[in-house]
Biopython code that builds the backbone (N, CA, C, O; Angstrom):
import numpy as np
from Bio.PDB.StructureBuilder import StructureBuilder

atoms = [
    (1, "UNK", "N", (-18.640, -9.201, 2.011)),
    (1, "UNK", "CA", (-17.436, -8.577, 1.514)),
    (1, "UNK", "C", (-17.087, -7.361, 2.367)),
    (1, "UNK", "O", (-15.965, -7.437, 2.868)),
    (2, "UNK", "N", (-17.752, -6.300, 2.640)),
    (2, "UNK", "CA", (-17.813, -5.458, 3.773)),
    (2, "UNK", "C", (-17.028, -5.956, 4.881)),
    (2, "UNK", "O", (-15.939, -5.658, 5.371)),
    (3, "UNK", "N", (-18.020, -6.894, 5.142)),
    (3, "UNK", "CA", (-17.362, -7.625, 6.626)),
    (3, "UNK", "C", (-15.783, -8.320, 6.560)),
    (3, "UNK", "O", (-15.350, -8.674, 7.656)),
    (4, "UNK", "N", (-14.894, -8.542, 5.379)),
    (4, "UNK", "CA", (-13.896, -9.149, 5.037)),
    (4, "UNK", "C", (-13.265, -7.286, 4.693)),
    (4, "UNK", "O", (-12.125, -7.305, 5.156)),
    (5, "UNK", "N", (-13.347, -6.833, 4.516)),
    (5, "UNK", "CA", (-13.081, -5.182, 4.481)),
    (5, "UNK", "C", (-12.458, -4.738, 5.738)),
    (5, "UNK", "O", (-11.319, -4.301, 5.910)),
    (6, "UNK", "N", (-13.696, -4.984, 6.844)),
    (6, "UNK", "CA", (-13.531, -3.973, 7.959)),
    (6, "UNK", "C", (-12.406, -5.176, 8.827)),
    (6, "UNK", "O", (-11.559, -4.642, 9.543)),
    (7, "UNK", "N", (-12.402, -6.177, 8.787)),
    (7, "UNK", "CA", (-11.375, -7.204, 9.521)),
    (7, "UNK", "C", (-10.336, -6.906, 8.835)),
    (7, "UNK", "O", (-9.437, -7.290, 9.583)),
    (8, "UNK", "N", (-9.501, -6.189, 7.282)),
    (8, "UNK", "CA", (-8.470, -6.308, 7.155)),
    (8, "UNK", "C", (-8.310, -5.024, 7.636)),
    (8, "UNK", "O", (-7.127, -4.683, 7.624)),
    (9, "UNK", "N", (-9.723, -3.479, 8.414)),
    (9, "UNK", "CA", (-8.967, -2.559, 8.493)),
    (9, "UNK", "C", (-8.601, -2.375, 9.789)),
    (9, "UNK", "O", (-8.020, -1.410, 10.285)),
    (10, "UNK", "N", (-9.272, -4.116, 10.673)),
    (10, "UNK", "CA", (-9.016, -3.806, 12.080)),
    (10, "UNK", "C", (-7.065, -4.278, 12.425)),
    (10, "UNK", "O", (-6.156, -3.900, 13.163)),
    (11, "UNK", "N", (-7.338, -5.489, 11.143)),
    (11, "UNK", "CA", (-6.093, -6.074, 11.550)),
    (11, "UNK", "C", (-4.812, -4.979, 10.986)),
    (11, "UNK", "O", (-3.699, -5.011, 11.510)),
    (12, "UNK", "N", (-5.060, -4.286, 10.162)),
    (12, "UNK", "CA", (-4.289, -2.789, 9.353)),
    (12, "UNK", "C", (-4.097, -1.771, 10.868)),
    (12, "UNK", "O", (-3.058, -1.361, 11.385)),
    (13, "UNK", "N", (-5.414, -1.599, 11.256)),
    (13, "UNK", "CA", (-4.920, -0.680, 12.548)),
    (13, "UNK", "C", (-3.933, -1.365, 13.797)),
    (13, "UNK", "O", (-2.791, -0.962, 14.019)),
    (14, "UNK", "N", (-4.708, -2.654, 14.687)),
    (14, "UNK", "CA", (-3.448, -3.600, 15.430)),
    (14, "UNK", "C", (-2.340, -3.489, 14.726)),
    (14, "UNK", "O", (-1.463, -3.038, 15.463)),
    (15, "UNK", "N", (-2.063, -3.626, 13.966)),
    (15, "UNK", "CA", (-0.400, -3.851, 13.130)),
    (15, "UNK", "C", (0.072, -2.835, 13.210)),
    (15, "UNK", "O", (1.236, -2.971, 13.585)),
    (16, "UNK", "N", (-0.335, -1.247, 12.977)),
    (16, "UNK", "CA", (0.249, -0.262, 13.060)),
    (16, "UNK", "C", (0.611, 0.080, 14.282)),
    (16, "UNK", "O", (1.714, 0.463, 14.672)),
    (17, "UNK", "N", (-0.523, -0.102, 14.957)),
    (17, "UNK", "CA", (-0.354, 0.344, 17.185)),
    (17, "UNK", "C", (0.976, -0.348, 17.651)),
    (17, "UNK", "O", (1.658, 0.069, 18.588)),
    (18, "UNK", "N", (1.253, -1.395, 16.931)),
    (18, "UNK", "CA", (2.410, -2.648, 17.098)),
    (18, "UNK", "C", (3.805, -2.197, 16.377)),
    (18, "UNK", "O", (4.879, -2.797, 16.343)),
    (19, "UNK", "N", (3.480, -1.102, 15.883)),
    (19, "UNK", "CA", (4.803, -1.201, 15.063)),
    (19, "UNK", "C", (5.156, -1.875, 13.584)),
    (19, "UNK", "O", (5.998, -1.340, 12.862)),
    (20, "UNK", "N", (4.480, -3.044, 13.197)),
    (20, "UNK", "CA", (4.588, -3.679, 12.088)),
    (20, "UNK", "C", (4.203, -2.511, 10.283)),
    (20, "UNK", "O", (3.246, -2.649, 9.521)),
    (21, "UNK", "N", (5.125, -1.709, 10.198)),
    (21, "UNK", "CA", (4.691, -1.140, 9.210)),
    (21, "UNK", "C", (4.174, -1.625, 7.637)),
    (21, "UNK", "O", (3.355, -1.177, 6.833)),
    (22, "UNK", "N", (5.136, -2.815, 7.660)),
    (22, "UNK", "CA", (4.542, -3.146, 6.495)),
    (22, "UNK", "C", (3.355, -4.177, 6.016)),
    (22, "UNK", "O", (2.764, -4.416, 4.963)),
    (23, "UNK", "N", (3.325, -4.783, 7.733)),
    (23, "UNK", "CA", (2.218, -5.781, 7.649)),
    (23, "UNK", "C", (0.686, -4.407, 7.941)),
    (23, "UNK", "O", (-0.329, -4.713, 8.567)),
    (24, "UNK", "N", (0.828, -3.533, 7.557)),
    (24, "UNK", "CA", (-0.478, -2.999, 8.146)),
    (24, "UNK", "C", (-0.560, -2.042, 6.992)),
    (24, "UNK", "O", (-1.689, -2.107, 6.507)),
    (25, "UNK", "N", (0.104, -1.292, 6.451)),
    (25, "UNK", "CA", (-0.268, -1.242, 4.764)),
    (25, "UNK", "C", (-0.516, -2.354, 3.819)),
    (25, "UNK", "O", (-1.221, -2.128, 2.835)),
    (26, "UNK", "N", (0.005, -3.573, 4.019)),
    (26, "UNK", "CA", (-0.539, -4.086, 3.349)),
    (26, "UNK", "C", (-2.389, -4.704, 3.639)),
    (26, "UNK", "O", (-3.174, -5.220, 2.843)),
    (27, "UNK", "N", (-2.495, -4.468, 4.643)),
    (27, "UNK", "CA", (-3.680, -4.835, 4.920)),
    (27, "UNK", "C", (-4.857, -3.845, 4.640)),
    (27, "UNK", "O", (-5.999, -3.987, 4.202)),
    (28, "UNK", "N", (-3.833, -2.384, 5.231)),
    (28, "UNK", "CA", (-4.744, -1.354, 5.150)),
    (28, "UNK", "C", (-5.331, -1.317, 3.228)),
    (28, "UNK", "O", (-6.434, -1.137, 2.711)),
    (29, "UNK", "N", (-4.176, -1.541, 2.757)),
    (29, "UNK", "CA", (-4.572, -1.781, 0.828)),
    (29, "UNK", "C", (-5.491, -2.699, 0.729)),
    (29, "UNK", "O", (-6.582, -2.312, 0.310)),
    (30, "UNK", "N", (-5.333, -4.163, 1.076)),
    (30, "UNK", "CA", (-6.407, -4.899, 0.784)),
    (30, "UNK", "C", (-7.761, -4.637, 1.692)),
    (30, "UNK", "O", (-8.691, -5.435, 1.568)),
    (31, "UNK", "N", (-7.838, -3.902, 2.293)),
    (31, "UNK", "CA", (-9.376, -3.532, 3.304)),
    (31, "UNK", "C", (-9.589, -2.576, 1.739)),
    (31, "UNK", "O", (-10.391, -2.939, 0.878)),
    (32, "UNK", "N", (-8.727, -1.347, 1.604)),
    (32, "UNK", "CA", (-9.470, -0.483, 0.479)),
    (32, "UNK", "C", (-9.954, -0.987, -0.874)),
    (32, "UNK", "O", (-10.724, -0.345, -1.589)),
    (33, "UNK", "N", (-9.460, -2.156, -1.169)),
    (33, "UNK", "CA", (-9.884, -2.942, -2.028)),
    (33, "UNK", "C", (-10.797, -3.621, -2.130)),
    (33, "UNK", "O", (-11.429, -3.829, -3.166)),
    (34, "UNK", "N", (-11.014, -4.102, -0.975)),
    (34, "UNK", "CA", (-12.134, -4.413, -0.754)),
    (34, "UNK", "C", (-13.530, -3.571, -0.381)),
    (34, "UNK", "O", (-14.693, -3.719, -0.756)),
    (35, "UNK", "N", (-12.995, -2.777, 0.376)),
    (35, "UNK", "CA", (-14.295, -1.599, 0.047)),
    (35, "UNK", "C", (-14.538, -1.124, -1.156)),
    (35, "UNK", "O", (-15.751, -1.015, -1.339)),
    (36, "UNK", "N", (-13.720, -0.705, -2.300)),
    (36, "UNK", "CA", (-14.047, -0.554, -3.815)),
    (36, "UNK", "C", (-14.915, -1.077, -4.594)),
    (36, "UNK", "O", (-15.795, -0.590, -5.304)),
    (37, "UNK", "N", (-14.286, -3.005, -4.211)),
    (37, "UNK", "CA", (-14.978, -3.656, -4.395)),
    (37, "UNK", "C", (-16.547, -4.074, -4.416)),
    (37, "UNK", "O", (-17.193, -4.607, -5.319)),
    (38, "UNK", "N", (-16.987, -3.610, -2.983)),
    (38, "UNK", "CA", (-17.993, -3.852, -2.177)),
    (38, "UNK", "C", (-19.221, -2.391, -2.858)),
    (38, "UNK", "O", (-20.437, -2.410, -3.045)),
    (39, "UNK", "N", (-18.398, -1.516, -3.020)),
    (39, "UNK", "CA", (-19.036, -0.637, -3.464)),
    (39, "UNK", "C", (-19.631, -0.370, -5.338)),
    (39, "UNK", "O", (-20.594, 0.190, -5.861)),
    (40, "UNK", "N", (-18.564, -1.042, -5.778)),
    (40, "UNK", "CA", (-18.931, -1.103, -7.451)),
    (40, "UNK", "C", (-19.770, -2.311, -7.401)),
    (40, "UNK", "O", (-20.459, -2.384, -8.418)),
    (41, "UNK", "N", (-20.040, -3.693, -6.240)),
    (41, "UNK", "CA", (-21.071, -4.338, -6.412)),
    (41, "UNK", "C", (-22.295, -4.383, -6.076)),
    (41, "UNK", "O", (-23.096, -5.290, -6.304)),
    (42, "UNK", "N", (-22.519, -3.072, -5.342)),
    (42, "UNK", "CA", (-23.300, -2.670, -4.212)),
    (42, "UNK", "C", (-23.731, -2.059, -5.416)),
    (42, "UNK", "O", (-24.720, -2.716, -5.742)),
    (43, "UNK", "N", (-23.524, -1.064, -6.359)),
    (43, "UNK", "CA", (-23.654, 0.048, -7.332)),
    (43, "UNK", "C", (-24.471, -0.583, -8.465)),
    (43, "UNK", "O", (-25.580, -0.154, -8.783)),
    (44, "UNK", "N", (-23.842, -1.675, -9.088)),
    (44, "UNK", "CA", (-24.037, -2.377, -9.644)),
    (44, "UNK", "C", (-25.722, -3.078, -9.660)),
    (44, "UNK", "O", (-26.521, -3.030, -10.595)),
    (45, "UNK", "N", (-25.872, -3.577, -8.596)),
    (45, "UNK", "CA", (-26.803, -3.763, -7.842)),
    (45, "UNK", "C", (-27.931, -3.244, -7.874)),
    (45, "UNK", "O", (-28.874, -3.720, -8.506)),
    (46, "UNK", "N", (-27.989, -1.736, -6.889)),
    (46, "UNK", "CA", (-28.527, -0.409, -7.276)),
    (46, "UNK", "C", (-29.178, -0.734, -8.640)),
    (46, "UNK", "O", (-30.394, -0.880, -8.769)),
    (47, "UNK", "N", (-28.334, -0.832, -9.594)),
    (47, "UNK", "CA", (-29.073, -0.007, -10.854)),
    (47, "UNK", "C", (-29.862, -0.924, -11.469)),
    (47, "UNK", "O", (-30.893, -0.606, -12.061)),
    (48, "UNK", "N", (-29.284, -2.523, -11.337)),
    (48, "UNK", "CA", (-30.149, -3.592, -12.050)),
    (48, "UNK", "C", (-31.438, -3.603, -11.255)),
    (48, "UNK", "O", (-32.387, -3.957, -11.954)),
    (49, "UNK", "N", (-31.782, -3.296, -9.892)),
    (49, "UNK", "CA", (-32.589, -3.204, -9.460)),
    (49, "UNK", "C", (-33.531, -2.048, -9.975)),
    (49, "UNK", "O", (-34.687, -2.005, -10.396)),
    (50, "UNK", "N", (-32.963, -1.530, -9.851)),
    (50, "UNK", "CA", (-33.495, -0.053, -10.681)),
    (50, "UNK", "C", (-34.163, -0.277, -11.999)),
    (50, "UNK", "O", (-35.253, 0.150, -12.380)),
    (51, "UNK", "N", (-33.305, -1.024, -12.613)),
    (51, "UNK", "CA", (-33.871, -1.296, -13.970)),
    (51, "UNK", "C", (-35.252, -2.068, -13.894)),
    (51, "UNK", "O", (-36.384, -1.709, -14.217)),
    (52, "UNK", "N", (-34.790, -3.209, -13.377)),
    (52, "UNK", "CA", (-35.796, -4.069, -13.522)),
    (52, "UNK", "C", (-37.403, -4.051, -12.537)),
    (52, "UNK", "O", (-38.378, -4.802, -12.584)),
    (53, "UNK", "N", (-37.111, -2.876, -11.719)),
    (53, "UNK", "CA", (-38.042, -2.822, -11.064)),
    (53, "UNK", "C", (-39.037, -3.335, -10.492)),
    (53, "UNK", "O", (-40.186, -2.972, -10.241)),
    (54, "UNK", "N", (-38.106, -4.701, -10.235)),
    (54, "UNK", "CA", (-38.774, -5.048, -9.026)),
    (54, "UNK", "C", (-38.677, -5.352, -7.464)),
    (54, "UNK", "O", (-37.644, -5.720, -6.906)),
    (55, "UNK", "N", (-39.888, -5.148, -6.850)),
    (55, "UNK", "CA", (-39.109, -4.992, -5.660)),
    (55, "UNK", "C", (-38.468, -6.272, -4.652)),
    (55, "UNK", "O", (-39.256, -7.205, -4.500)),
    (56, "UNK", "N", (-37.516, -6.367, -4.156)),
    (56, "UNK", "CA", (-37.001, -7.452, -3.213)),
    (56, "UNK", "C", (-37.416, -8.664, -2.998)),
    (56, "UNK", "O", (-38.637, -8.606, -3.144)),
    (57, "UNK", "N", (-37.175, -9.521, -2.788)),
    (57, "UNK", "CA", (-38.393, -10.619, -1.760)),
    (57, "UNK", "C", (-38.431, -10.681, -0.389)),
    (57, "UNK", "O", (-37.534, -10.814, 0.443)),
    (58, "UNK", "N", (-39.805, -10.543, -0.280)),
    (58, "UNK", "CA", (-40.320, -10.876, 1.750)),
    (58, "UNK", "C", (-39.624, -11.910, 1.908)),
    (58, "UNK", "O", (-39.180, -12.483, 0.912)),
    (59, "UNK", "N", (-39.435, -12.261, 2.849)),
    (59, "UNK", "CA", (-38.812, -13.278, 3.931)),
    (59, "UNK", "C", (-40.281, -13.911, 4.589)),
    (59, "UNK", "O", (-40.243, -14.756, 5.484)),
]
sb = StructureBuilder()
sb.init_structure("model")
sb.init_model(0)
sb.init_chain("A")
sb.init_seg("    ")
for serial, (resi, resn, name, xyz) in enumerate(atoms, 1):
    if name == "N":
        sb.init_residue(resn, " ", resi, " ")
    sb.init_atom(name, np.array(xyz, "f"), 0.0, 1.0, " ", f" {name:<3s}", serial, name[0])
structure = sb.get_structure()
C-alpha cells in the first residue's frame, strides 16, 4: 500500500512539472490517502502485536 502511495505521489509530482493541475491534485489526494491509510494499518498492527505478544515468524 505504501508502494501504491508513493507512485500516485510520483505521478502527482510529473503532472504538476507538466502543467496538468488537476490531474496532479487529484493524485496528490489519493497518494495522501493512501498514506493515511497505510498508516492506521500499520498502527493497527503495532498494537495487536503488542497485545498479543508474540513475536513475528523466522523465515
Amino acid at each position: 500500500m505504501l508502494g501504491w502511495a508513493v507512485f500516485f505521489l510520483i505521478i502527482a509530482l510529473v503532472a504538476a512539472a507538466f502543467g496538468f493541475g488537476g490531474i496532479a491534485g487529484t493524485a496528490a489526494w489519493i497518494a495522501q490517502v493512501l498514506f493515511v491509510v497505510f498508516l492506521v494499518l500499520f498502527a493497527i498492527s503495532l498494537v495487536v502485536s503488542l497485545v498479543r505478544g508474540g513475536r513475528p515468524p523466522t523465515p
